[in-house]
SERO-4910 file (N, C-alpha, C, O; in steps of 0.05 Angstrom, whole numbers):
BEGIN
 pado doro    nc1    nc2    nc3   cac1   cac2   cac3    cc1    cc2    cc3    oc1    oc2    oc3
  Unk    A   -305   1333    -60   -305   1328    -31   -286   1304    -27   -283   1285    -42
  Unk    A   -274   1307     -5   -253   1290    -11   -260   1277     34   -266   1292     53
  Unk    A   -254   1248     36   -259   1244     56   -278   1231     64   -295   1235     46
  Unk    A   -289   1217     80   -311   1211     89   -340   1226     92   -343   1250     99
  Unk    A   -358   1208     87   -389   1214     80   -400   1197    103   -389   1177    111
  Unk    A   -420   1204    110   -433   1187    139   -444   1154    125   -446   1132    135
  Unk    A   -452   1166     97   -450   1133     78   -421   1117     75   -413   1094     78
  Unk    A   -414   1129     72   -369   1119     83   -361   1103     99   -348   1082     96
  Unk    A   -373   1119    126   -374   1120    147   -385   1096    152   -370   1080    164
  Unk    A   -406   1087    148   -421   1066    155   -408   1035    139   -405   1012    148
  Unk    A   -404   1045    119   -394   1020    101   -364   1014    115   -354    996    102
  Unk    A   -352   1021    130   -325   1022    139   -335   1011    165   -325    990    172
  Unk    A   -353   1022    179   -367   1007    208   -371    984    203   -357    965    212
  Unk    A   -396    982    185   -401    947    175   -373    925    177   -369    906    191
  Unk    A   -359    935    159   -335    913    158   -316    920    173   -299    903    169
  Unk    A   -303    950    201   -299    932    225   -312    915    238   -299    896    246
  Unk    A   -338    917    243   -356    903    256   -347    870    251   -342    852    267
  Unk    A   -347    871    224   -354    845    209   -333    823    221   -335    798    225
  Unk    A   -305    854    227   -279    835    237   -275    838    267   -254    842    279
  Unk    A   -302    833    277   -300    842    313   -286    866    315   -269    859    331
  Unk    A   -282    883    311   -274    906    321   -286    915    348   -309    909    353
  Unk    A   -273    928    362   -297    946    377   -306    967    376   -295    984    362
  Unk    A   -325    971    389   -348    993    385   -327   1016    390   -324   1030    370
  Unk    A   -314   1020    409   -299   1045    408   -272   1049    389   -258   1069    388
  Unk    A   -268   1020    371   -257   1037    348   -265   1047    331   -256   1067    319
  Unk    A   -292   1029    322   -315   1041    304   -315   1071    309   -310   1089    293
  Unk    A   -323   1074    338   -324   1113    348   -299   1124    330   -303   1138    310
  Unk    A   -279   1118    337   -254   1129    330   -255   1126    299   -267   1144    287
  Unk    A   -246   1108    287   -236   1113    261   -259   1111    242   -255   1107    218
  Unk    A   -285   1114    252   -310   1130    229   -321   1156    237   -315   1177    226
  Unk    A   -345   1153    265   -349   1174    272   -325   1201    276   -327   1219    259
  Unk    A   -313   1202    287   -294   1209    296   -277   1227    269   -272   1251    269
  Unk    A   -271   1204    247   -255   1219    222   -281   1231    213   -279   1254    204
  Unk    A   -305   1223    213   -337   1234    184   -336   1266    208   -343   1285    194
  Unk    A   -330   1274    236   -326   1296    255   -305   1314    234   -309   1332    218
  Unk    A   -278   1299    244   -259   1315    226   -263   1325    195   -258   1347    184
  Unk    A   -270   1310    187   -269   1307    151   -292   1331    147   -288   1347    128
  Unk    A   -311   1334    161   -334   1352    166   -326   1371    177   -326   1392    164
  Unk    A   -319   1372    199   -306   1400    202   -289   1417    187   -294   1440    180
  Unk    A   -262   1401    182   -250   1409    163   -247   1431    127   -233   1448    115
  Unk    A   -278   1410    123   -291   1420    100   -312   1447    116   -324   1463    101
  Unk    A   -314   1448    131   -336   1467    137   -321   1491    142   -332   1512    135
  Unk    A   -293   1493    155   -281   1513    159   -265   1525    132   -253   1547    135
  Unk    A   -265   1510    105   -258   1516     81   -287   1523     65   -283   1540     47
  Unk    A   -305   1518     66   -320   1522     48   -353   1525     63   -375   1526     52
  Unk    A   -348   1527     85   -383   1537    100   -395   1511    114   -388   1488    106
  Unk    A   -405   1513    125   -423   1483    138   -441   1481    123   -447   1458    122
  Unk    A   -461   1503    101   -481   1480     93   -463   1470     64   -474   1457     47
  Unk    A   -442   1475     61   -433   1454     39   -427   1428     51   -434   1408     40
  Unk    A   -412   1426     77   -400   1405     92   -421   1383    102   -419   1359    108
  Unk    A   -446   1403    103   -470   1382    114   -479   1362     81   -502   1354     79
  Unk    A   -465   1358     63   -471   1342     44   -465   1319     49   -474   1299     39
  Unk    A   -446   1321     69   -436   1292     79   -448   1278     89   -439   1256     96
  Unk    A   -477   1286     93   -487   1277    114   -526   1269     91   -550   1266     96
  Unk    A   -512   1270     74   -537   1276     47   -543   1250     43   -566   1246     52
  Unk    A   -529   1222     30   -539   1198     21   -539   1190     44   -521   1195     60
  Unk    A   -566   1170     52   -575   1152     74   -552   1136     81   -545   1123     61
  Unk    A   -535   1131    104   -524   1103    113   -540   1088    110   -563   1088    119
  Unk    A   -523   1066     91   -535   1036    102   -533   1029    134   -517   1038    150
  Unk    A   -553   1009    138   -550    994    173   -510    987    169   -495    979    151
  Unk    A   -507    994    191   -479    978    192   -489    957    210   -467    952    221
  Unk    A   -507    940    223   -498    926    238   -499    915    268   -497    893    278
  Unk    A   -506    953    281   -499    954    301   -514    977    310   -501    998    310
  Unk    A   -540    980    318   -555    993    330   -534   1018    343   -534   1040    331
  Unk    A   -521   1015    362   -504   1040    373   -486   1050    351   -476   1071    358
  Unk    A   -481   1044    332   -474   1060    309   -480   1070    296   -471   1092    291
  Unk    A   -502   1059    280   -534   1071    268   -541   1089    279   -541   1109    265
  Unk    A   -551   1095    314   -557   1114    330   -531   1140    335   -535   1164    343
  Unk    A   -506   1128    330   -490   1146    337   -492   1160    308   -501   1183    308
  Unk    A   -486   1151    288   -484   1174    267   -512   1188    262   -514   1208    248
  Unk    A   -533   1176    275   -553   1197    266   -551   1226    287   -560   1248    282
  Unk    A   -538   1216    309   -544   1234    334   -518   1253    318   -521   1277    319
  Unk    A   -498   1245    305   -476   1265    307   -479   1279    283   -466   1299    277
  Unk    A   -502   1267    265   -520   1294    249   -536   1305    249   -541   1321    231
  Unk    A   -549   1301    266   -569   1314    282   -551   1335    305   -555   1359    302
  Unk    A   -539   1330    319   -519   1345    334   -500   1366    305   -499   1391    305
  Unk    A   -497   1362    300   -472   1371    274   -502   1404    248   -498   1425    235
  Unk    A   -525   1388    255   -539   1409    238   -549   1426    265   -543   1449    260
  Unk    A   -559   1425    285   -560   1433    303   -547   1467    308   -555   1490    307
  Unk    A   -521   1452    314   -495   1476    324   -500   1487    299   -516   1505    298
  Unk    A   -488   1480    278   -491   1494    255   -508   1506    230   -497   1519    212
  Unk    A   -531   1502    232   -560   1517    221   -556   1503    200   -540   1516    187
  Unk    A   -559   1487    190   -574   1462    173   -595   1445    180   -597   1434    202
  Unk    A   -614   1441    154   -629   1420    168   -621   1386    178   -604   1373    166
  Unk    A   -634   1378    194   -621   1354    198   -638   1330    180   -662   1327    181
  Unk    A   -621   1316    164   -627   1297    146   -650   1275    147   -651   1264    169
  Unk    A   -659   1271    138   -694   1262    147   -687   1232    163   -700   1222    181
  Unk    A   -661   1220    148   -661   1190    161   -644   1189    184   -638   1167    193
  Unk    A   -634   1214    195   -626   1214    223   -649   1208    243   -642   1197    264
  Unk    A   -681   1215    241   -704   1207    247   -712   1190    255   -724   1190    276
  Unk    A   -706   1160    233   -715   1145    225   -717   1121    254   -698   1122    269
  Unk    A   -730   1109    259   -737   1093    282   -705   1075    288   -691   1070    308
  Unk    A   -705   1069    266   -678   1048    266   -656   1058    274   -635   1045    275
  Unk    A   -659   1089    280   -626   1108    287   -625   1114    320   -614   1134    329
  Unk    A   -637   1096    333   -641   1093    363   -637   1068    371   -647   1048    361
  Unk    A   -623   1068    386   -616   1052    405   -635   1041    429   -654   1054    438
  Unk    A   -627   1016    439   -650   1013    463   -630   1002    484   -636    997    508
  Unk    A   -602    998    472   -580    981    490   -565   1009    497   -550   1017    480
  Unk    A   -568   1020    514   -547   1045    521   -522   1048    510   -510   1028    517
  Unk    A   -512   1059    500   -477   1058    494   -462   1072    504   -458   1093    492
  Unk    A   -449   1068    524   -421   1092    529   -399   1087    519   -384   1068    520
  Unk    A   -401   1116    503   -376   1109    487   -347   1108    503   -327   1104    490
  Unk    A   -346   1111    525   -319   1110    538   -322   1084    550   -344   1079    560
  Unk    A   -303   1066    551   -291   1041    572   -295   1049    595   -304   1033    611
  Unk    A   -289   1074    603   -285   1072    637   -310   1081    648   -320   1103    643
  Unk    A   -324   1058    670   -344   1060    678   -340   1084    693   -360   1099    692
  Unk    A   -321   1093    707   -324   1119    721   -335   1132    705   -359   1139    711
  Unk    A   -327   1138    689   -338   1161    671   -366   1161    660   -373   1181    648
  Unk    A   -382   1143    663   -421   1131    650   -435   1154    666   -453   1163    652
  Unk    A   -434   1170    694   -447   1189    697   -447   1214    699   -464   1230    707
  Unk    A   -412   1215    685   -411   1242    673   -411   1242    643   -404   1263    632
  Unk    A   -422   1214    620   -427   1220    596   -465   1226    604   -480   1238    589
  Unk    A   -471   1215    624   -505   1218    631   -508   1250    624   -524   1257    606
  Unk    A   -489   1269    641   -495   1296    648   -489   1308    624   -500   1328    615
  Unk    A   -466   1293    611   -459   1314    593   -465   1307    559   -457   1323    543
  Unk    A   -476   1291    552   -476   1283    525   -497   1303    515   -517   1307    529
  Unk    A   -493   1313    495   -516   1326    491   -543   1315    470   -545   1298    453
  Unk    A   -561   1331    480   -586   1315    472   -586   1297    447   -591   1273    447
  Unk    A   -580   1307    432   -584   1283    399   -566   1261    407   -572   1238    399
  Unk    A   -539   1263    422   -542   1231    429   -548   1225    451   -539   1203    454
  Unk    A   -559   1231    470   -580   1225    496   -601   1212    485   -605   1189    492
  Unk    A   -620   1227    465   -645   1217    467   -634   1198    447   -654   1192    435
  Unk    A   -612   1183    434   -621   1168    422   -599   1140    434   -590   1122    420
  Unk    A   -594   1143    462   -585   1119    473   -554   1120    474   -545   1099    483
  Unk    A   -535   1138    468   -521   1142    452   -492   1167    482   -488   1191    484
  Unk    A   -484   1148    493   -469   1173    515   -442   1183    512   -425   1165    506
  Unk    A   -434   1206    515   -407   1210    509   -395   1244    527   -405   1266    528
  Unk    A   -367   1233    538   -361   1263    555   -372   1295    529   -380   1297    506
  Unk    A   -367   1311    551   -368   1329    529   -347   1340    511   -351   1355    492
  Unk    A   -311   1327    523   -298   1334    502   -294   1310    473   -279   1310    454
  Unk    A   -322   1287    483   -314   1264    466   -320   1279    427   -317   1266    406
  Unk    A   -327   1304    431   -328   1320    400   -313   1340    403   -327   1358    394
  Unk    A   -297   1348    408   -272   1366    417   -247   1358    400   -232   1342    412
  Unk    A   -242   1364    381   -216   1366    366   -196   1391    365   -198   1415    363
  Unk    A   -183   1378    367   -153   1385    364   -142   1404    336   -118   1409    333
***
C-alpha cells in the first residue's frame, strides 16, 4: 500500500497543527490526499482492500475538528462503499462540539448545513457536497 493511512493522516495533522497551519490545509493536504490515496487504491484493487487504510486507530491529532473529520470521512467512505465502519470512528472523542466549516466563505455555512452528508453532520463536521468530488 503505498500512500496515506488515516493513521498518516493524523500524524501529518498533528505537526501541521503543531506549525499553526490551518484547519483548511489540514482538510487539503491529509483528509483530502487519505480521499485520493483511497480512492485510488479502491479503483485498482476493490474498496474492501482500500478500507485498510482506515484499519490502525489515528492518534488524537490535536484538534477535535480533525479527529471528527477523519472519523466522519470513514464512516462516510464505508458507508457508500459496503464496508464496515471501523470501531474508533465511534469513539466519543471523534465528535466535535465547535462546528467546523470546512469552507472560509461564510456564504457558503448554509449550503454545507444542507448538504454535508450525515457522518459529517452528526459529527459537527460541514462541507459542500462537491467538498469529496475529485477530479
Amino acid at each position: 500500500m503505498t500512500g496515506f493511512t488515516a493513521a498518516g493522516a493524523a500524524l501529518l495533522a498533528r505537526q501541521m497543527l503543531s506549525e499553526d497551519d490551518p484547519l483548511l490545509s489540514v482538510w487539503r493536504y491529509c483528509l483530502i490526499q487519505l480521499l485520493d490515496d483511497y480512492n485510488g487504491e479502491a479503483s485498482r484493487v476493490g474498496s474492501l482492500q482500500a478500507s485498510h487504510r482506515f484499519d490502525p486507530e489515528p492518534a488524537p491529532t490535536g484538534s477535535a475538528e480533525v479527529d471528527a473529520g477523519l472519523a466522519a470521512l470513514a464512516e462516510h467512505l464505508a458507508r457508500r462503499d459496503g464496508w464496515p465502519t471501523p470501531q474508533w470512528a465511534r469513539k466519543p472523542g471523534r465528535y466535535t462540539n465547535k462546528w467546523w466549516f470546512v469552507t472560509p466563505l461564510r456564504g457558503m455555512h448554509a449550503t454545507a448545513l444542507q448538504q454535508s452528508p450525515p457522518s459529517f453532520r452528526t459529527r459537527g463536521v460541514f462541507i459542500t457536497a462537491d467538498a469529496l468530488s475529485r477530479v
